[in-house]
KEFIVO-54966 format. One record per residue (C-alpha): x, z, y. Coordinates in steps of 0.5 Angstrom, whole numbers, padded with zeros to 4 digits, always signed. Layout:
// residues N
XZY/...
***
This chain:
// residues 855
+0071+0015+0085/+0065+0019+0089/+0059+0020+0085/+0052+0019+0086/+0048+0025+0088/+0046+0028+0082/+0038+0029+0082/+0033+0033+0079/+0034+0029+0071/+0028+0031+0067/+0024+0037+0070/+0020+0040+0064/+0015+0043+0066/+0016+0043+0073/+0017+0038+0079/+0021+0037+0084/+0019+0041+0090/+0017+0038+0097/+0023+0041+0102/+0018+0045+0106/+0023+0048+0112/+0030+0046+0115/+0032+0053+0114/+0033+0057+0108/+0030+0062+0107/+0033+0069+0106/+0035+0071+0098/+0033+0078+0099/+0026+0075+0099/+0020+0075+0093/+0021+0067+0093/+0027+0063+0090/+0031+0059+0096/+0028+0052+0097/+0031+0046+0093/+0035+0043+0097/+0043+0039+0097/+0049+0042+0097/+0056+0040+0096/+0059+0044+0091/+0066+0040+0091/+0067+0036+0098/+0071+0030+0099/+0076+0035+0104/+0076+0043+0103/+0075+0048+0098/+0071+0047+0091/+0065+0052+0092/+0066+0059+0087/+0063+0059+0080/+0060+0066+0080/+0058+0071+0075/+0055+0078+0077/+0059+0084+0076/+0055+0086+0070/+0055+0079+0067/+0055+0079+0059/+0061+0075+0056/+0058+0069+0054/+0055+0068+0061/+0063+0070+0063/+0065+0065+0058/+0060+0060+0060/+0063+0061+0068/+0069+0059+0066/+0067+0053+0062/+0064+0051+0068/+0070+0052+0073/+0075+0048+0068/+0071+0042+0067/+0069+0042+0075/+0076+0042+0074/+0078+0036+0070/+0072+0033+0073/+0074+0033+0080/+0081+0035+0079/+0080+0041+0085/+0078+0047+0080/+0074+0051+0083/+0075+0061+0083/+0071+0064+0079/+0069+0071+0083/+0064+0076+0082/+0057+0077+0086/+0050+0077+0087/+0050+0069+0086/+0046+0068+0094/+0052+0063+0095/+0057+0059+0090/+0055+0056+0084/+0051+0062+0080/+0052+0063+0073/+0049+0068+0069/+0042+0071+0066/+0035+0073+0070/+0037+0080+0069/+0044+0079+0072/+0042+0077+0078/+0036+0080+0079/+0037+0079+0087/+0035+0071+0086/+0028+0072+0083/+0030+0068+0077/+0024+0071+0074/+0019+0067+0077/+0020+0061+0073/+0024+0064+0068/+0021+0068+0062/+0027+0073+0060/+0022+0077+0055/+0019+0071+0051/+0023+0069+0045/+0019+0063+0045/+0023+0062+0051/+0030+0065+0050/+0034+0057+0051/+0029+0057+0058/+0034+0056+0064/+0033+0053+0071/+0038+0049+0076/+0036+0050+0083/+0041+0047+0089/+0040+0051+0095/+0044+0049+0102/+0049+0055+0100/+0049+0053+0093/+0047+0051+0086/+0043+0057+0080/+0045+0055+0073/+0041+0061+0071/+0038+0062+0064/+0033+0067+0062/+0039+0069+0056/+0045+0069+0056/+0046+0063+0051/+0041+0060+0055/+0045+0061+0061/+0050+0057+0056/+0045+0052+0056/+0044+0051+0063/+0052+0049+0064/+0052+0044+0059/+0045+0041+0062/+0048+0041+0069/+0055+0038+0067/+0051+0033+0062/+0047+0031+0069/+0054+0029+0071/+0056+0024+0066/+0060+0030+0061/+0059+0028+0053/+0061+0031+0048/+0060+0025+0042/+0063+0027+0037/+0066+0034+0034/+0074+0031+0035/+0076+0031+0043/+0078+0024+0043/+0071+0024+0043/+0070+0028+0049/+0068+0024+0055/+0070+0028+0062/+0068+0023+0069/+0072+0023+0075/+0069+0025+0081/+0072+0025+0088/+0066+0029+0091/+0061+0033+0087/+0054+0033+0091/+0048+0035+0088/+0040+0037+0088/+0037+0040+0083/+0031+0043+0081/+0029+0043+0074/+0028+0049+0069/+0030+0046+0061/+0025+0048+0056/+0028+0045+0049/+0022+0043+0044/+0025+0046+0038/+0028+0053+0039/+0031+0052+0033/+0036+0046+0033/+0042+0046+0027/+0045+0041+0024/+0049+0045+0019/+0055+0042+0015/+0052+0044+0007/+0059+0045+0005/+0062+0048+0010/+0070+0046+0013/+0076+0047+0014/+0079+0053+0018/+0082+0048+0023/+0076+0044+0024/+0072+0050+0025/+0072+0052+0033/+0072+0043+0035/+0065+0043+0031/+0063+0051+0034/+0064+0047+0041/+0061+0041+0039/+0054+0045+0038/+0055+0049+0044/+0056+0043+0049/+0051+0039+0046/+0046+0045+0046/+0045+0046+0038/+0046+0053+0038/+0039+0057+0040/+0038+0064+0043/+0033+0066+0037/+0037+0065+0030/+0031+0064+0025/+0034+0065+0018/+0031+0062+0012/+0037+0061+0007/+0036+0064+0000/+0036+0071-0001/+0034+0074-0007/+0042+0073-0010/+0044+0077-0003/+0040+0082-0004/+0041+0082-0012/+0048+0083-0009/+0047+0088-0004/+0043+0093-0009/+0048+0092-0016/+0047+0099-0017/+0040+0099-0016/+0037+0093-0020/+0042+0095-0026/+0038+0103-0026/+0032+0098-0025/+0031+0092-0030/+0024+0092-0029/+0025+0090-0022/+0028+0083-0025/+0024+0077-0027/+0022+0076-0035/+0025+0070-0038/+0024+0068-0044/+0024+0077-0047/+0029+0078-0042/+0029+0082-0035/+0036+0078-0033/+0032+0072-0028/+0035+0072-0020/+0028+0072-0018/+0024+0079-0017/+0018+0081-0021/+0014+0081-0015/+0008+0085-0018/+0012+0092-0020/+0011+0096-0013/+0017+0100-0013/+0021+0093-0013/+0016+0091-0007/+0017+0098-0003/+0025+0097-0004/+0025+0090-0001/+0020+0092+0005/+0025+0098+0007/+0032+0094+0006/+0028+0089+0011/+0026+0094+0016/+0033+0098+0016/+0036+0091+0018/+0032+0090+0024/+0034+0098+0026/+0041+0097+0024/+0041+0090+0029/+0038+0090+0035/+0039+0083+0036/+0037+0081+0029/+0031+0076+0031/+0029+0075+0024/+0030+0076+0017/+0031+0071+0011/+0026+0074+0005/+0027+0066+0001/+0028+0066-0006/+0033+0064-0010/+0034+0057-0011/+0032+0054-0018/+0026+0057-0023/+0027+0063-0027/+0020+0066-0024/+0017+0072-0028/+0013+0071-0034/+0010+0078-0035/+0002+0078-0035/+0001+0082-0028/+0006+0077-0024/+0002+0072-0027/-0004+0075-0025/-0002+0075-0019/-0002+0067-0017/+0004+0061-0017/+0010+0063-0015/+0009+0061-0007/+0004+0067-0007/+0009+0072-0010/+0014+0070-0005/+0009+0070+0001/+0006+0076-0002/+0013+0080-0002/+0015+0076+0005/+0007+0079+0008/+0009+0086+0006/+0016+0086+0010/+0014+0082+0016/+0007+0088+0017/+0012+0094+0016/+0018+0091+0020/+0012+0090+0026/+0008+0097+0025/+0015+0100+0025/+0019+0096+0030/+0015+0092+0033/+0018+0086+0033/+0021+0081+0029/+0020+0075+0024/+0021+0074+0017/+0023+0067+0014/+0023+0063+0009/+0022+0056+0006/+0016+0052+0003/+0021+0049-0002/+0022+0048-0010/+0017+0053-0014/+0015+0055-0007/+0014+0049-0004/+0005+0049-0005/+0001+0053+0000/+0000+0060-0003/-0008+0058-0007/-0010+0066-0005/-0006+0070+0001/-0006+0068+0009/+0001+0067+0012/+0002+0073+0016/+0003+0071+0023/+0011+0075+0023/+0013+0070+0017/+0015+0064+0019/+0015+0058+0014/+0020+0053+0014/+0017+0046+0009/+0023+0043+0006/+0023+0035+0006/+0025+0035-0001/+0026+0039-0008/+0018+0039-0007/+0013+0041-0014/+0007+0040-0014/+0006+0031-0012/+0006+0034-0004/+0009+0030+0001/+0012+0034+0008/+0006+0032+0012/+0001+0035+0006/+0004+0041+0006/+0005+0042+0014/-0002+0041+0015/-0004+0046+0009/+0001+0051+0011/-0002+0051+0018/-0008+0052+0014/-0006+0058+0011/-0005+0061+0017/+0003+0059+0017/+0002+0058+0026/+0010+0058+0027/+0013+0054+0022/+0019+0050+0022/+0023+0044+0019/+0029+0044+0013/+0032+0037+0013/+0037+0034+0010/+0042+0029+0014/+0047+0029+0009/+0049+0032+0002/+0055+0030+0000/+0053+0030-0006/+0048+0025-0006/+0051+0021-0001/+0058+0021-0001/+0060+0019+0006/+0058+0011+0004/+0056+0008+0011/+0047+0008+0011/+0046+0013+0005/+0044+0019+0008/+0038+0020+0013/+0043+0022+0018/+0046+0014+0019/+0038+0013+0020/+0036+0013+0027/+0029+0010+0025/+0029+0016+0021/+0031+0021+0026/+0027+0017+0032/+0020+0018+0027/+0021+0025+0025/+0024+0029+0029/+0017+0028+0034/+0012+0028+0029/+0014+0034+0026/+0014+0037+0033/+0007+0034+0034/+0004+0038+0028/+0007+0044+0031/+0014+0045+0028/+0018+0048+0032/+0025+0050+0029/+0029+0045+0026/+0035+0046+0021/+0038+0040+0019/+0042+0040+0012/+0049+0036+0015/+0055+0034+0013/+0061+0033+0016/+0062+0025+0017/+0062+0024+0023/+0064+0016+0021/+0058+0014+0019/+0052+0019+0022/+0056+0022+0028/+0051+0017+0032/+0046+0020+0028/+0047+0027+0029/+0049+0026+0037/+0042+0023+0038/+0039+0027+0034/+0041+0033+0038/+0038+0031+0044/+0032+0029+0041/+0032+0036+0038/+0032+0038+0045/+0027+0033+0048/+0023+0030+0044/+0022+0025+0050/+0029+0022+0047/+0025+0018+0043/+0024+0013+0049/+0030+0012+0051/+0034+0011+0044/+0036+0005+0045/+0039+0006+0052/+0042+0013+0049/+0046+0008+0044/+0048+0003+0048/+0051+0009+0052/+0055+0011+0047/+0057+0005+0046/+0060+0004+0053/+0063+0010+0054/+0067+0011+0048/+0068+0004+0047/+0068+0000+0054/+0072-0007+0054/+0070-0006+0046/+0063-0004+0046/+0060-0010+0043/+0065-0011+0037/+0064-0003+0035/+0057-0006+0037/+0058-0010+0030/+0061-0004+0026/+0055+0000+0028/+0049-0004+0026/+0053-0005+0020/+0052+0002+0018/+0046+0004+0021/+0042+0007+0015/+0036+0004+0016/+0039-0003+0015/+0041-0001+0008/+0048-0003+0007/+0051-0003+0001/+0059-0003-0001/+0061-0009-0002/+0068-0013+0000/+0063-0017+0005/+0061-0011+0008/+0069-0009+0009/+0071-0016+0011/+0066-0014+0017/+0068-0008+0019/+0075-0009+0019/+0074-0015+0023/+0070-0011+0028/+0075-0006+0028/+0080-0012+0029/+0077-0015+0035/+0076-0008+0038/+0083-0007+0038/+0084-0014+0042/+0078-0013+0047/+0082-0005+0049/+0087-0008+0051/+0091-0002+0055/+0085+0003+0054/+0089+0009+0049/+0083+0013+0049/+0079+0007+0046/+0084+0005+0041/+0084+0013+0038/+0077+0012+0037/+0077+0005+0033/+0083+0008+0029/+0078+0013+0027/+0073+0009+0024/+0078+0004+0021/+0080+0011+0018/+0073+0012+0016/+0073+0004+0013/+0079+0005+0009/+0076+0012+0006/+0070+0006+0005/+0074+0001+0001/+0078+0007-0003/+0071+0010-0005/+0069+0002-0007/+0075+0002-0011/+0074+0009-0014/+0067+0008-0017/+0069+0002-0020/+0074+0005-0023/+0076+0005-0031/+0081+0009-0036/+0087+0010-0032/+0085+0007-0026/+0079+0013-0025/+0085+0018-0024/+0089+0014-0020/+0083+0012-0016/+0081+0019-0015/+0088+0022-0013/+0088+0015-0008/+0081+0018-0004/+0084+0025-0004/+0090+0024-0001/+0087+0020+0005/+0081+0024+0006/+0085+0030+0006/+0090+0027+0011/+0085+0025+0015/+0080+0030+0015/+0082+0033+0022/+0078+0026+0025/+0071+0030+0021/+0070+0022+0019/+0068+0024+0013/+0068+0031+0010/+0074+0032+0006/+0072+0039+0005/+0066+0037+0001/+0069+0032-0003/+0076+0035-0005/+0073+0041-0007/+0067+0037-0011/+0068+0031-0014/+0072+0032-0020/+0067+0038-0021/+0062+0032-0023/+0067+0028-0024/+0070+0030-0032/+0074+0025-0032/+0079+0025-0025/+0082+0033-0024/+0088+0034-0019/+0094+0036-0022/+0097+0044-0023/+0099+0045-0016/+0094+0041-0012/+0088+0044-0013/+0084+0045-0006/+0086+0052-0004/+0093+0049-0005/+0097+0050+0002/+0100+0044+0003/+0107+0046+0004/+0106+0047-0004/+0100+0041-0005/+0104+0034-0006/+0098+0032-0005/+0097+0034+0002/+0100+0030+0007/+0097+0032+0015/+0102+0027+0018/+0096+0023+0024/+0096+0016+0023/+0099+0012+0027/+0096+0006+0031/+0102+0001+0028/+0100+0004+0021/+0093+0004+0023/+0093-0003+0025/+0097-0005+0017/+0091-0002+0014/+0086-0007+0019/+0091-0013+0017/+0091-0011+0009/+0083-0010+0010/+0081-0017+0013/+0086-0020+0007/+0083-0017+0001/+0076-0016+0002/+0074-0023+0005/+0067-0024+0008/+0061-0028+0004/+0057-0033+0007/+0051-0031+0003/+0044-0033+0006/+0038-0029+0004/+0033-0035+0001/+0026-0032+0002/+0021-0034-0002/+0014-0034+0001/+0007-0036-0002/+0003-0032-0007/+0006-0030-0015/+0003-0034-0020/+0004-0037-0027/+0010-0041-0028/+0012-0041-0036/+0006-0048-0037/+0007-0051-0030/+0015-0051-0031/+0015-0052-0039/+0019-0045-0041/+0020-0045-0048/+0016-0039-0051/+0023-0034-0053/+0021-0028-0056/+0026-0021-0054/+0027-0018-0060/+0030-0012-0057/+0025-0011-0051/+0019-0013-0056/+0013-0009-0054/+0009-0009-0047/+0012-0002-0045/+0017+0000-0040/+0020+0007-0037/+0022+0009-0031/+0022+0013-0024/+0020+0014-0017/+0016+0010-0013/+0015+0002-0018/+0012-0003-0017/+0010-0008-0022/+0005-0015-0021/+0001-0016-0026/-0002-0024-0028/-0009-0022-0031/-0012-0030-0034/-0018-0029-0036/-0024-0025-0033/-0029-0022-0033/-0025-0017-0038/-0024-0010-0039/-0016-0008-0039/-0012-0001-0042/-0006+0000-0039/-0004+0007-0043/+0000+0012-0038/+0005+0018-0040/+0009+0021-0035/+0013+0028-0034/+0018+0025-0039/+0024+0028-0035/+0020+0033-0032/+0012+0036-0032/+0013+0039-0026/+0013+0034-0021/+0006+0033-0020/+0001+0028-0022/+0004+0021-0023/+0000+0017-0018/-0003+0010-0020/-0006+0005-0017/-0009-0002-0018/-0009-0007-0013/-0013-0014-0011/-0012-0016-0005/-0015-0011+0000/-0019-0007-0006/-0016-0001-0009/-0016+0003-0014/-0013+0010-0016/-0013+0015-0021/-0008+0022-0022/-0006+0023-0029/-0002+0030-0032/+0005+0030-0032/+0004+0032-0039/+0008+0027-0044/+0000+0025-0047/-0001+0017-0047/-0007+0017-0042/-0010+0010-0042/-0014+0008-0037/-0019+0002-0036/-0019-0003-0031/-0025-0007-0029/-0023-0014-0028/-0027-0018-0025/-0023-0025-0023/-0018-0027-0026/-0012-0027-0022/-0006-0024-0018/-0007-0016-0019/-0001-0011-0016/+0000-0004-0020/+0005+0002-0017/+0006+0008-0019/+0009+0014-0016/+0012+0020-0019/+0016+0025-0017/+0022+0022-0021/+0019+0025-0027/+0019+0018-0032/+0013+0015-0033/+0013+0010-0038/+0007+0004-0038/+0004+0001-0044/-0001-0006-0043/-0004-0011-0047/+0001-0016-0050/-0001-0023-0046/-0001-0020-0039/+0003-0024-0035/+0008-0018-0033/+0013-0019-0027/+0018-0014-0023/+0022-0015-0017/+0028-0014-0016/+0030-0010-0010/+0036-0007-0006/+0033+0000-0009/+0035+0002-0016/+0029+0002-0020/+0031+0007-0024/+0030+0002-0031/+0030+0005-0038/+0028-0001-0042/+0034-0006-0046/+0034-0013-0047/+0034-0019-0043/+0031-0020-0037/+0028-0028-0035/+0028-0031-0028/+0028-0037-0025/+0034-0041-0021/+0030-0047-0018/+0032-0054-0016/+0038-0055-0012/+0041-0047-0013/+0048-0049-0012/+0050-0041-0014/+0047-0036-0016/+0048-0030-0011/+0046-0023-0010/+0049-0015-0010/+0050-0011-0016/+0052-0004-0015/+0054+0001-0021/+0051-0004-0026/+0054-0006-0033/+0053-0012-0036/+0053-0020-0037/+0049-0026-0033/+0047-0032-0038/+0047-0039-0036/+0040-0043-0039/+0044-0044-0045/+0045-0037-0046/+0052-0037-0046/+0055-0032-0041/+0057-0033-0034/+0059-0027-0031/+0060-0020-0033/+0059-0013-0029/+0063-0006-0030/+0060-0003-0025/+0063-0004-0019/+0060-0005-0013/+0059-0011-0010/+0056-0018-0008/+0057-0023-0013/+0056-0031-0013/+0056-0035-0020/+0056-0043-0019/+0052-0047-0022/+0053-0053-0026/+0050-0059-0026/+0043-0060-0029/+0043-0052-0030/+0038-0052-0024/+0031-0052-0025/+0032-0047-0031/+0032-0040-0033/+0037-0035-0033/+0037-0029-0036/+0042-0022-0035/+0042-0016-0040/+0045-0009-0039/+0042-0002-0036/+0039-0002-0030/+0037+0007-0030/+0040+0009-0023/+0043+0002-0021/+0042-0004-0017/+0041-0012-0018/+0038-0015-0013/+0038-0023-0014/+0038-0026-0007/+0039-0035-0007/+0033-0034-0012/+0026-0032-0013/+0027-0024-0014/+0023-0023-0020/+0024-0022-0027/+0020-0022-0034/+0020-0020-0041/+0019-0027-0043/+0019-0033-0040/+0011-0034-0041/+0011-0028-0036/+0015-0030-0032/+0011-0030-0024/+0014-0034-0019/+0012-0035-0012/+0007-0041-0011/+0012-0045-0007/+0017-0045-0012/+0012-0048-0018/+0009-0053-0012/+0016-0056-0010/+0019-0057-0017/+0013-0060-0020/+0012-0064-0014/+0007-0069-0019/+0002-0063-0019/-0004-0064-0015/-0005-0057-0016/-0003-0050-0019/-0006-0049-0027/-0011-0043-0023/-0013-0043-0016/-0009-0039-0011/-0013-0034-0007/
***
């Protein structure tokens, strides 16, 4: 087909230029040529020449020659690369190359804030793709090809997208300047060696590879590395632990220590004229000194900055140039409370590890306070270890997340961005590719929608809208969990996406894909519920199909082959087929790609063993209020939850039912149970609009507090902790009820729960996930029973054992029971028990009104 013109596309900071005169004006002149149309590829004759300059660096070469190849497959006609002075043809190169095209007027070569900058001018001789570095120059190839309908969606190249044009004409005139200049998303458990190159040119054309590299990684046990002989004629350089010089940290307060790292950091800038920064981070974990003088110094933050301040000053008194970097994360997450940033260290706050009860917008604001005027952004997209490649559990497969962060992080000054990632392209490829773009532009933002439907279309085309389906059934912000239901779904989008292909090779590749991914899904469902001898049998089965599909990149192989009987002491991979086993020895490696015939048998096999459910949420509206007397609840005790007091973690939230008022409640906290360095457990107490908070030590001290009640009714009250454990303690009488949501409610009472099935409930439904325990029908026989398996659950009920109470009893630490065709709540006792107004108001219809007065 014949493409459109391509036009200006988004200029930042410039606009596109007025053409001023009809003649273009000479190269040789102080001003750059006039924008203006060009062809570079004419539906008859020769495609114009990619040229470089004679003394072009290699990757500006290689930059040419991308060019002319996807020109190229574009057109189908390649275009010659040859060497010149870039007046005419399609110029690739640097400011400095090709000095003859006076670049450097819009171009800054010598600014490193600045080193992605590149400019697309057309001219009537040709077009300048020209950057004001080479990896810049690199850029200014993809930004131009990406204006010609080029994506590189995912790493794998089926997820390539090449545009055919029969002509190309052009006229640009734009400079592209990123809005982080640092923009990583880094796989944490690194791949496999054949997988490598796809990811390095997935970075490279989807412009996440940035001319300054800034470095924050921990570096303490490198340098620990790097001076054995040294630190082991030397002790007194290490960290005091316990009597002991043995910590991976530094005693940061002995001079000569300081002096030694000072030296090594400005020999590494000598060493490497292209070193741009140096990572002076900490290593991970504690172990920082306890000797009296690195007391005397402050918290750790202010031993790291204090050593980190020291290097950047002699790296810039003696080179004058360079940056030190390193995170604002664990021990040294807080803002130093002595020390001011100095200007040549760059600090990178961590979005999670933090101490202290900071939040990341807390410690961006009090970091810039402390001087830190560069800084950036240590992200996790995905851990494998935290999430395991299941559909919407990492950051990643959130695009709400990604759509609200990336621009408010940039708005309070970030400017570098490195994303902690995985490589599971089946359930956040989306998310890292927009991502990407948003790292870029943070305008990206606006056109999200337009940005997804355009994946959609390009990489599905007659399919869209059934891979449309699997998508939001996977998208992080809607919280999906494992369940059959959840597979039946994507197994029927998948199938009805191979229907709508048709002819379409390359789209039925694509859905392969991420029926590979859902069968990976299934298998890790059946692995987790797994028991005894089935656990290895399970394990071996997701091994097997995550090494054999680990050249698609949908789930990271890697990470789970080599991690997941590490932390798993049940499951182990026989003698031989251990990870760094080569296949022609492993029985359990077998790298032969599916097949779309064996592709399809897994969709069949899929839709027949994980039916759909027809489960409609119930949402129950209307205030909480007493329900025991209203709805003629016996008064049962609970002999193994006998005491108002309950433990747990996170961020909980518990509704209180307070009868009598004016009164004056005790309500006894202690937090810091797992962990004391967390920070303050916050408390709030809420009624309505009004709120009151306190901040209690993370000490293991019972603290009561005192809530003044003025009016008796509905009261809220949550606690935040850090994941430190806090337990409650509250007055016995208090109507006491908890929600029970889609979040695991870090849980660590025992006993029987209460709730309520009301009238006309014809099945009990919801979701469980790694729960083990046994559901009790009204006359406290059992109804069903868990062992940990991940899934939705519908349980009958019988005739007259609606309009009663339930009960459920097991452990609900890290898991997930969310009640969803009956009112969400559970309470110790029967007359604790809270239910919605509405519930209470509808099976006691002869009540003119509740017993106390809605609000």
């Amino acid at each position: 087909m014949v493409s459109p013109l391509v036009g200006i596309g988004q200029a930042r900071p410039y606009v596109r230029w007025a053409v001023r005169a009809l003649l273009v004006p000479t190269l040789l002149s102080a001003d750059l040529p006039l924008p203006g149309e060009v062809s570079l590829v004419p539906r008859d004759g020769p495609p114009m020449a990619v040229v470089t300059a004679a003394q072009a660096s290699a990757l500006s070469g290689e930059a040419a020659c991308e060019l002319a190849a996807m020109i190229g497959a574009i057109t189908g006609r390649r275009p010659e690369l040859r060497s010149g002075d870039g007046t005419a043809g399609v110029a690739v190169g640097t400011v400095t190359e090709s000095p003859l095209l006076n670049a450097a007027i819009r171009l800054d070569a010598n600014d490193f804030l600045h080193g992605d900058d590149h400019l697309l001018l057309s001219h009537t001789n040709g077009l300048l793709l020209i950057g004001a570095t080479p990896t810049a120059a690199r850029h200014a190839v993809w930004s131009f090809l990406d204006r010609l309908g080029y994506r590189r969606f995912f790493p794998a190249p089926k997820w390539e997208i090449i545009p055919r044009h029969a002509e190309l004409r052009v006229w640009l005139d734009a400079v592209e300047s990123p809005d982080y200049l640092n923009r990583r998303i880094w796989y944490g458990w690194g791949t496999w060696p054949e997988n490598q190159e796809e990811y390095r040119v997935w970075c490279i054309r989807n412009r996440t590879v940035s001319a300054f590299q800034l470095n924050t990684g921990h570096a303490y046990d490198h340098i620990l590395r790097r001076f054995k002989m040294v630190f082991d004629a030397h002790p007194e350089y290490l960290g005091l632990v316990g009597g002991e010089r043995k910590s991976s940290k530094f005693c940061i307060s002995n001079p000569e220590l300081r002096a030694l790292i000072v030296q090594y950091a400005v020999n590494a800038f000598r060493e490497d004229p292209t070193l741009s920064s140096l990572s002076l981070d900490p290593s991970d974990g504690g172990g920082w000194c306890e000797c009296e003088v690195c007391a005397a110094l402050g918290p750790p933050t202010d031993r790291a900055i204090l050593l980190a301040n020291e290097a950047a000053e002699a790296v810039r008194r003696e080179l004058g140039r360079g940056f030190i970097g390193l995170y604002a994360y664990n021990y040294h997450s807080p803002p130093p409370t002595r020390l001011r940033v100095h200007p040549a260290v760059i600090v990178s706050v961590a979005t999670a590890f933090l101490k202290g009860g900071w939040t990341v917008d807390g410690l961006i604001e009090s970091w810039r306070e402390k001087g830190a005027a560069l800084f950036g952004i240590r992200e996790y997209y995905s851990v494998n270890t935290w999430d395991r490649d299941r559909p919407g559990s990492a950051r990643g497969s959130n695009l709400k997340y990604l759509a609200d962060t990336i621009p408010r992080y940039h708005s309070m000054g970030a400017r570098f961005l490195s994303a902690e990632s995985s490589e599971n392209w089946g359930p956040n490829g989306l998310g890292y590719y927009l991502a990407a773009r948003m790292l870029w532009s943070t305008q990206e933002v606006a056109r999200l929608d337009e940005r997804r439907e355009e994946f959609l279309s390009m990489a599905f085309g007659p399919a869209r809208e059934a891979m449309d389906r699997f998508y939001r059934l996977i998208e992080g912000s809607q919280r999906p969990r494992i369940s059959r239901d959840l597979l039946g779904r994507l197994y029927r989008a998948t199938a009805d996406a191979f229907e709508r292909a048709g002819d379409r090779a390359d789209v039925r590749a694509r859905i392969g894909d991420l029926v590979l991914y859902t069968r990976y899904v299934e298998l890790y469902r059946a692995y987790s519920a797994a028991r005894g001898d089935g656990r290895q049998a399970a394990y071996e089965a997701l091994i097997r199909h995550a090494w054999r599909i680990r050249r698609t990149g949908m789930v990271h192989s890697y990470a789970l082959y080599r991690d997941l009987a590490n932390r798993d002491r049940s499951v182990a991979p026989p003698p031989g087929a251990e990870w760094n086993v080569p296949e022609a020895k492993n029985p359990w490696k077998q790298s032969s790609p599916f097949t779309e015939e064996e592709i399809r048998t897994l969709v069949e096999d899929g839709l027949r063993n994980n039916p759909t459910l027809e489960i409609e949420p119930v949402y129950w509206d209307g205030p909480l209020r007493p329900a025991a007397a209203a709805l003629g609840f016996p008064a049962v005790p609970n002999p193994r939850w006998s005491e108002p007091i309950w433990q747990s973690r996170g961020a909980q939230t518990l509704w209180v039912w307070v009868p009598v008022a004016p009164t004056t409640l005790i309500v006894t906290v202690t937090s810091g149970l797992i962990y004391t360095e967390r920070g303050p457990v916050q408390i709030t107490w809420s009624y309505g609009a009004s709120e009151i908070a306190w901040s209690l030590p993370p000490d293991r001290q019972p603290h009561p507090i005192e809530i003044a009640v003025a009016e008796a009714g509905l009261y809220r009250i949550q606690f935040a902790d850090g994941m430190a454990a806090t337990r409650l303690a509250w007055p016995e009488g208090l109507g006491v009820t908890f929600p029970t949501h889609m979040e695991p409610r870090y849980d660590e009472g025992s006993g029987p729960r209460w709730f309520y099935v009301p009238r006309g409930t014809r099945h009990v439904t919801g979701y469980a996930a790694g729960f083990s325990g046994t559901l009790y029908g009204p006359d406290q026989k059992p109804r069903h029973a868990w062992r940990g398996e991940d899934d939705h659950f519908t349980i009958p009920v019988g005739e007259g054992e609606d309009g009663d109470l339930w009960s459920f009893d097991g452990s609900l630490a890290k898991r997930v029971f969310h009640l969803l065709s009956v009112p969400p709540f559970f309470a110790r006792t029967p007359q604790e028990l809270l239910l919605p107004e509405p519930v209470i108001l509808r099976d006691r219809p002869a009540l003119s009104e509740p017993e106390v007065q809605p609000r």
